[in-house]
N, C-alpha and C positions, 0 to 999 in steps of 0.2 A: 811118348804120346800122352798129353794130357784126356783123362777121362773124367767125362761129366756127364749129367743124365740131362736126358732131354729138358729146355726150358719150357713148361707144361701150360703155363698160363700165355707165355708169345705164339704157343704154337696152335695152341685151340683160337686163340684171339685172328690169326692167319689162316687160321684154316676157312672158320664161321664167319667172322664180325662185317666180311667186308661186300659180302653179299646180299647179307642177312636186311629185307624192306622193313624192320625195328631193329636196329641196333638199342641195345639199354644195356651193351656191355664194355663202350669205350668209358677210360678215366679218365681222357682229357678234357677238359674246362670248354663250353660250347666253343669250334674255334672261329678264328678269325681271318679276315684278309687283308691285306696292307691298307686294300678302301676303307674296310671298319676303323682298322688300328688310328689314320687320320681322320675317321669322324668323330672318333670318343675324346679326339684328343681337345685338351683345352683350347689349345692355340695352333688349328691345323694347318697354319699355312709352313708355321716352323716344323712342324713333323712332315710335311708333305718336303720338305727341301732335305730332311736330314735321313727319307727315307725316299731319294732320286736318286735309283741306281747306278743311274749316267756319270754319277759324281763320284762315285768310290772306285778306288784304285785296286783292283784285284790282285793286290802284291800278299804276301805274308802279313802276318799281324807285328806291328814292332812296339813293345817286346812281345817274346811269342808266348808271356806270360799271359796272356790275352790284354783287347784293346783297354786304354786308358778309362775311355766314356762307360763301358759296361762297368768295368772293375768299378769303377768312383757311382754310380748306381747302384750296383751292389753294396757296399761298404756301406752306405746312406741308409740300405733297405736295414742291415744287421746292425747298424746303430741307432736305428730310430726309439729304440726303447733303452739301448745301450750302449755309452760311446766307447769307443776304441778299435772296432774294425777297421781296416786302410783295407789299401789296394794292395798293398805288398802279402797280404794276409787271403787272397783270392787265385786262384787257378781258373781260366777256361776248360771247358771242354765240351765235347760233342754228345750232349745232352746227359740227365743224370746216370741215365746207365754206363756211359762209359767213365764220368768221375767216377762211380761206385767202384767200378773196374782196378781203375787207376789204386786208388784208397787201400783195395783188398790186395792188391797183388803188391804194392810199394811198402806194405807195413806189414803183412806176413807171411810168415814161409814154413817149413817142416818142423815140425816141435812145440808148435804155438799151438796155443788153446784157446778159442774164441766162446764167450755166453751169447747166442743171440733169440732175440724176445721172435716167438711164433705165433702166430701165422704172420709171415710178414712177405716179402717180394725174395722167389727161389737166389737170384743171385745173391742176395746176402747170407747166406749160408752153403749153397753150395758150389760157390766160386772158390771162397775158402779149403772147405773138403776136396775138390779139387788142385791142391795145391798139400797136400797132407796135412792138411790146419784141423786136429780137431777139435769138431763142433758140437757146443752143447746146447741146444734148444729150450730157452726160455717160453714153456708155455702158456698160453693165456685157455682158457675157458669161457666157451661166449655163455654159460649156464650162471657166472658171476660176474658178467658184462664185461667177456673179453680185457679183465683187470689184471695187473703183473701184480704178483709175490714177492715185493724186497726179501723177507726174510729165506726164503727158496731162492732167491739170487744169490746171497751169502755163502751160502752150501753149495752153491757150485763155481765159487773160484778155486783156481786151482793157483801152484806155485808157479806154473806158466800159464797163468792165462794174460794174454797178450790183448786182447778188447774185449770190449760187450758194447753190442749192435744193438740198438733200435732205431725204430722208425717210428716220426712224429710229424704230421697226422698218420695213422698206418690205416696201410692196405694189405688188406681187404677189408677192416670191420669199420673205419673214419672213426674208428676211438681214438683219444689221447694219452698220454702219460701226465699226468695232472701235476703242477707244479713240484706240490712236493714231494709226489716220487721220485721226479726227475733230479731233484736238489738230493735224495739221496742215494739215488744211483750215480752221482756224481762225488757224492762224499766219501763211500765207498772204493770207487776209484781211482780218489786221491791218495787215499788212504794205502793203497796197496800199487799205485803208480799206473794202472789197468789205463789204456787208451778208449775212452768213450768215443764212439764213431755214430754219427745219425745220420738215417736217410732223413733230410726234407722236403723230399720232394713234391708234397703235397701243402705245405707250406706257402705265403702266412691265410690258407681258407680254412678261416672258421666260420659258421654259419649258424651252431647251435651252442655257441660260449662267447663270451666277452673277454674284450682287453684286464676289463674290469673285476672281473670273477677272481677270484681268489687258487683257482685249479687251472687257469690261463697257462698253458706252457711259454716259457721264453723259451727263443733259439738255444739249441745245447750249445753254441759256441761263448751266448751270452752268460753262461753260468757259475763263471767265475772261476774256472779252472783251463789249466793252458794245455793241456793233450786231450784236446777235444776236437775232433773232423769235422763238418757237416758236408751233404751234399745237398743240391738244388739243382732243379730246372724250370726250364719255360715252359714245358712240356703240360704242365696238370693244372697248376691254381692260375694259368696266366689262357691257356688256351692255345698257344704257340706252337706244336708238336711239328709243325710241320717242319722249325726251320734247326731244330738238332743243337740248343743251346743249352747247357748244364754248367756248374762250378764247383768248385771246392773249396771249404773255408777252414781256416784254421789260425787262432792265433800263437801258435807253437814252431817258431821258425823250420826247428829241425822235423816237424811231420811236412811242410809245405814245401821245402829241398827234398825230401822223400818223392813224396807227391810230382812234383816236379819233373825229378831225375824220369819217374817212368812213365811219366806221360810223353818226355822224347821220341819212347819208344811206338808210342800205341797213337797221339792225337797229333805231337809236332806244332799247331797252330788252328786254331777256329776259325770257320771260314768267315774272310771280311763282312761278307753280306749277313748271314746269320748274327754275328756279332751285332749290326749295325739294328738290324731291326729288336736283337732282345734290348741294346741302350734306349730307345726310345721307347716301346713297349714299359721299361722301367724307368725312364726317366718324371719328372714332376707332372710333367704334361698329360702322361696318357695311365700311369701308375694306377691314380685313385680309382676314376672311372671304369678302367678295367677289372679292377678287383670287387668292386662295388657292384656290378653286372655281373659278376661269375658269383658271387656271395650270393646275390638274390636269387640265381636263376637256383641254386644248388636250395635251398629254402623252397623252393618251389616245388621242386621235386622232391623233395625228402616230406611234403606236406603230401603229395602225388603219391607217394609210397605209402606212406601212412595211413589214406584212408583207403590204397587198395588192400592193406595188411588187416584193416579193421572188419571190410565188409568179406574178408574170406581168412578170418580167425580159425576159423575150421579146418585151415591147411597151412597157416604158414604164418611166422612170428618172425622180429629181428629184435638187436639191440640197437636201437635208433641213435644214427653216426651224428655226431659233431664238427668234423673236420675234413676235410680231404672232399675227394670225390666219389669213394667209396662207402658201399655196405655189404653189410654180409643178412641174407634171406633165408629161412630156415621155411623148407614144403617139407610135409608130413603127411601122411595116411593114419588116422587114428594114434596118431602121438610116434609112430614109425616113420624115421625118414626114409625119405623117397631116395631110388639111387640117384644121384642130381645127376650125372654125365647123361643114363640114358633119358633123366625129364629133358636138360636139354636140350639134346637130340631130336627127341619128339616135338618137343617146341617149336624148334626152328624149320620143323619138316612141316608142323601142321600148320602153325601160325604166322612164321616165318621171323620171331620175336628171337633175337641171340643174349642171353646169358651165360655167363662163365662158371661153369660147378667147381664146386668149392672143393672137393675131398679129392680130387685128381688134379684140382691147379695148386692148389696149398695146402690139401693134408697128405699129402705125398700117398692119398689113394689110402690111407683109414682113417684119419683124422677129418672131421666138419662133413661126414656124412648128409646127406638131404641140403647141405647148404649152396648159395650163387651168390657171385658178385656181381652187383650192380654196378652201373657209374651212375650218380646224380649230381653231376657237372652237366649234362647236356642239353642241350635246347629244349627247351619246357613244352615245345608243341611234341615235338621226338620223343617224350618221354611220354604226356598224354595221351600219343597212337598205339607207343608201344605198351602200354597196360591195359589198353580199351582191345588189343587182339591176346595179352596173356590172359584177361580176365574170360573174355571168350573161350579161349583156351581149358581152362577149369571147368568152365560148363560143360563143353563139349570131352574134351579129352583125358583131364583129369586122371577118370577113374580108370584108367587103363596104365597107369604109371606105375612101374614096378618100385617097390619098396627095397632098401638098399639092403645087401649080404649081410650077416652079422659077422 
């Protein structure tokens, strides 16, 4: 019997988010419905045909490497700054977390030693541990803006260390890995043969960086090394969560037969329908415009955030995200963090406002004390109710919020 610990952030998120009259703790991208999907679209009459259910054959995907149209969307999306993705270099599956799945379970096994960068998403580390893989936790510090330590990465490869995991954009803080870390965490790698694997799931939302900036991350698969993973979904930068589409990238034959071989086991094939709506969602048509509408709204709110962090400096600070749909919020009592799980708690009881605490979804309960994760992907009116009843919240309740254990 495989043993693992509760997944802490799906399960508070199931427990709270779905009741909760403020939600400010989903990461998905405002979403959408196949009506929006044909009004954003350039040319809606061809998206309205190519997303007419009546017209798809609910057979298997052939190949069941996933559909042609997605894959060739894909490949387009990871060459747009750099060529040589194809379609043979992609995997379907049923949304990012089961490509992760896939990734962790088809490339290691007992003896293998994985680095991976923290605070990041619990199944990147403890799906591995799960499986006897141990794991070394690359920690970041939100005190030095959530930055990684090449030279502390050095120190902890080992003679088996088998990957080093990050995640770019990452969640929970929407910081990045700035180009040239990522160039040498990649060189590193080369150097000692180490499989680089990246969640993207929050990928390509940036909102507080440029193409043009000089710390721009490219895709890790673009990086110019061939044992490189990536994963993606439709799930976060696209707004799509509903319909369970994710990939896998690789330009490394023998990781994407890997890959492959055990998604037989676990996906088999992506559903027609799902598939059909992420190829048009990605295709020319509806691509820009949707990314352009989740870029801004995510600007919106991260502005929405910012000045509710400034008129209550007296309780609560972040490192203000750049990417993704995530941040990380740090409440305090006189420079003491609050325990986040029971703030809360109390939130959602008094205000009815849901937040995700940070030290029991990601610091495995001692780690990012006082902190929550936000999402600032969501509908900018959603996010302006939900801080006009947290700020209330502070006035009224505040001070009755216990400060967290040492």
């Amino acid at each position: 019997m495989v043993k693992i610990p509760p997944f802490e952030v799906a399960a508070w998120f199931d427990d709270h988010a779905h009741d909760a009259p403020h939600d400010l703790a989903g990461t998905a991208s405002a979403t959408l419905s196949i009506k929006d999907l044909i009004e954003i679209s350039e040319h809606s009459e061809k998206t309205r045909e190519a997303l007419d259910f009546n017209l798809i054959n609910l057979n298997y995907n052939s190949p069941m490497r996933g559909g042609h149209q997605l894959r060739d969307n894909l490949a387009a999306l990871y060459s747009a700054r750099s060529q040589g993705v194809t379609r043979d270099d992609i995997l379907t599956c049923n949304a990012g977390i089961d490509a992760n799945n896939i990734v962790l379970t088809a490339l290691l096994g007992p003896g293998d030693h994985v680095v991976c960068q923290y605070p990041t998403y619990q199944q990147l580390y403890d799906v591995p541990r799960s499986q006897g893989v141990e794991v070394s936790l690359w920690k970041t510090d939100p005190s030095k803006k959530w930055k990684l330590d090449i030279e502390e990465l050095k120190t902890m490869i080992k003679d088996n260390t088998r990957m080093i995991i990050i995640n770019v954009p990452n969640n929970p803080s929407g910081t990045i890995i700035p180009k040239s870390q990522l160039e040498e965490i990649i060189e590193l790698a080369q150097e000692k043969g180490i499989i680089v694997f990246c969640d993207e799931a929050f990928r390509p939302l940036f909102h507080g960086i440029l193409p043009s900036d000089d710390d721009f991350p490219n895709s890790a698969v673009n990086m110019g090394y061939k044992k490189v993973v990536v994963s993606g979904t439709m799930s976060k930068a696209y707004g799509l969560p509903g319909i369970r589409a994710g990939w896998i990238v690789s330009r490394d034959p023998h990781i994407i037969a890997e890959c492959f071989k055990m998604r037989y086991y676990t996906t088999t094939t992506v559903s027609q329908l799902n598939e059909a709506v992420a190829a048009e969602a990605l295709s020319e048509r509806c691509i820009h415009a949707l990314l352009a509408r989740n870029i801004q709204y995510c600007k919106q709110n991260v502005e929405a955030w910012q000045n509710f962090i400034d008129e209550h400096a007296w309780a609560c600070s972040w490192v203000k995200p750049v990417a993704g749909t995530t941040a990380m919020v740090r409440f305090h009592k006189m420079g003491k963090p609050v325990d986040d799980a029971k703030f809360c708690l109390a939130l959602q009881e008094k205000a009815g406002v849901c937040l995700i605490p940070g030290s029991k979804c990601f610091g495995d309960g001692e780690h990012f004390k006082g902190y929550v994760r936000t999402g600032v992907g969501l509908d900018p009116k959603q996010v302006k109710a939900g801080l006009a009843a947290l700020a209330k919240f502070m006035e009224d309740e505040f001070a009755d919020v216990a400060v967290a254990a040492k």
